[in-house]
C-alpha positions as semicolon CSV with decimal commas, in nm:
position;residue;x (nm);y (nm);z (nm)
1;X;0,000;0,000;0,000
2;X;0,137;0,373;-0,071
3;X;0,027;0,682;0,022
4;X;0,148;0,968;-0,183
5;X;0,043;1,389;-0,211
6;X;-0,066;1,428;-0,562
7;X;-0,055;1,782;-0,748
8;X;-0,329;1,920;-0,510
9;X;-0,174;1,867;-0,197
10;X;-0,435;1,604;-0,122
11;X;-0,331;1,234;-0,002
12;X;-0,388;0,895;-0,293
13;X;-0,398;0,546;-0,171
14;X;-0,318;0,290;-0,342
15;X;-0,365;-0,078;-0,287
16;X;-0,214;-0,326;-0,488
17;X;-0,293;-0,695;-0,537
18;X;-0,207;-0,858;-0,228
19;X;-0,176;-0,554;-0,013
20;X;-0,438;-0,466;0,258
21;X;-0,526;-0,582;0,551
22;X;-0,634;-1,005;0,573
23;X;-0,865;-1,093;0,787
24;X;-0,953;-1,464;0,830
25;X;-1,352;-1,502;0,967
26;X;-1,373;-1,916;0,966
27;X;-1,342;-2,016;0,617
28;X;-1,391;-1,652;0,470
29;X;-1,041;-1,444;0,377
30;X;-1,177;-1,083;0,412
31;X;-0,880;-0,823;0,224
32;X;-0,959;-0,447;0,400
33;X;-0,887;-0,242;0,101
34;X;-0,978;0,139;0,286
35;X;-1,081;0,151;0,634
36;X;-1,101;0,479;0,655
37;X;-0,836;0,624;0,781
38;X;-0,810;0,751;0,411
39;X;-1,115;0,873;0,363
40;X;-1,230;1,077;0,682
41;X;-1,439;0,772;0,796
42;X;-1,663;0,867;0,519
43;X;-1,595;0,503;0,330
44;X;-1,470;0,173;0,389
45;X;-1,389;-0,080;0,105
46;X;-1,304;-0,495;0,148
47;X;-1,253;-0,735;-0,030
48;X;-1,414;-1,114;0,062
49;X;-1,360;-1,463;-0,061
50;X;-1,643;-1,680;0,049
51;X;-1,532;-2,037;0,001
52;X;-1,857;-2,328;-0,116
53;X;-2,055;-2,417;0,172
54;X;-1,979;-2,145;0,418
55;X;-2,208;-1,984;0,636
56;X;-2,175;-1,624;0,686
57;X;-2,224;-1,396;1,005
58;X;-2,514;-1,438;1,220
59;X;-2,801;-1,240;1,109
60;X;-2,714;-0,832;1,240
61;X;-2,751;-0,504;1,167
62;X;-2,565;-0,142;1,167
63;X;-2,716;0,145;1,332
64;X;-2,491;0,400;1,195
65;X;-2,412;0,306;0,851
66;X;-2,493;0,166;0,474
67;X;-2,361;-0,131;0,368
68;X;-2,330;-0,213;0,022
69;X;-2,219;-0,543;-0,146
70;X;-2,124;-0,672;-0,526
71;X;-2,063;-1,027;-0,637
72;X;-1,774;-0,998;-0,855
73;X;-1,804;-1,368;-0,931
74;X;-2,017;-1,652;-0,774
75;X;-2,323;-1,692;-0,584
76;X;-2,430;-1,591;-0,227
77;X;-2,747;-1,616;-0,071
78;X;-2,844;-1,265;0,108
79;X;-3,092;-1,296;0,403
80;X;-3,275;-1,004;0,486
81;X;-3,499;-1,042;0,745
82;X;-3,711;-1,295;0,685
83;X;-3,634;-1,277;0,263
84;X;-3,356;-1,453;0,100
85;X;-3,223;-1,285;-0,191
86;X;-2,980;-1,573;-0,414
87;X;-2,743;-1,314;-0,637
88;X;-2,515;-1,387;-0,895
89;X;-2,196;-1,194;-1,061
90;X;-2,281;-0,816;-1,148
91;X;-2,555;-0,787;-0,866
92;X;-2,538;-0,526;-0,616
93;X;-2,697;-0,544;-0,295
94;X;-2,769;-0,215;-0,055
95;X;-2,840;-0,268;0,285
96;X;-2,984;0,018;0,473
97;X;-2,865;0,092;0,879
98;X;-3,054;-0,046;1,094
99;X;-3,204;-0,365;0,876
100;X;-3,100;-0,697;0,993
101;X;-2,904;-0,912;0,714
102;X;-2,659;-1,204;0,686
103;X;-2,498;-1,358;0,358
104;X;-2,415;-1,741;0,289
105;X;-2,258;-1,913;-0,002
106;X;-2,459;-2,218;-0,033
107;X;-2,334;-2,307;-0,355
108;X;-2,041;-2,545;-0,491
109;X;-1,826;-2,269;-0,619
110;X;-1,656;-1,951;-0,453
111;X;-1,761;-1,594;-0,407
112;X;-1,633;-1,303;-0,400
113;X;-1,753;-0,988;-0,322
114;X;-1,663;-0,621;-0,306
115;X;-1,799;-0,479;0,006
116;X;-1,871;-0,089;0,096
117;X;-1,927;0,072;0,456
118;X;-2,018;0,411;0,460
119;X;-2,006;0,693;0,644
């Protein structure tokens, strides 16, 4: 990862393959491209690899913030409340604060998704 001052004084990140922070959750390899120390706290960014099979996260929710998540390539299974959502490759999923939601790969492939916190 580098940080450099481009012409405007202002700071760039920039995170190359394998760079970030890895963070193993079970079976899922979770890559924290911005946590916001970058971006006033006003985005976060990760990167997760959901291998077949896995269950996600219990079902929760985030009082304070938006959470948004695309399938670069596979299948998950998105549980909102009671409604589950299967999504494939190119879908983007927006989950308002305060809504309870989980996500599960229930397939025979991986996923993996982009996923964005904001503020």
């Amino acid at each position: 990862m580098s940080d450099d001052k481009n012409n405007s004084g202002t700071t760039v990140s920039v995170v190359g393959p394998g760079e970030g922070e890895l963070i193993i959750l079970g079976a899922t390899r979770m890559r924290v491209l911005e946590d916001g120390s970058n971006t006033a706290h006003r985005l976060g960014l990760a990167e997760s690899i959901i291998p077949p099979h896995t269950p996600g996260p219990p079902q929760h929710r985030h009082a304070q913030h938006d959470e948004g998540f695309y399938i670069i390539s596979g299948t998950l299974r998105f549980t909102v409340g009671n409604t589950d959502y299967d999504v494939t490759a190119g879908t983007l999923v927006m989950v308002p604060p305060g809504t309870p939601h989980t996500f599960a790969n229930i397939t025979d492939r991986p996923a993996v998704m982009l996923s964005t916190f904001t503020p």
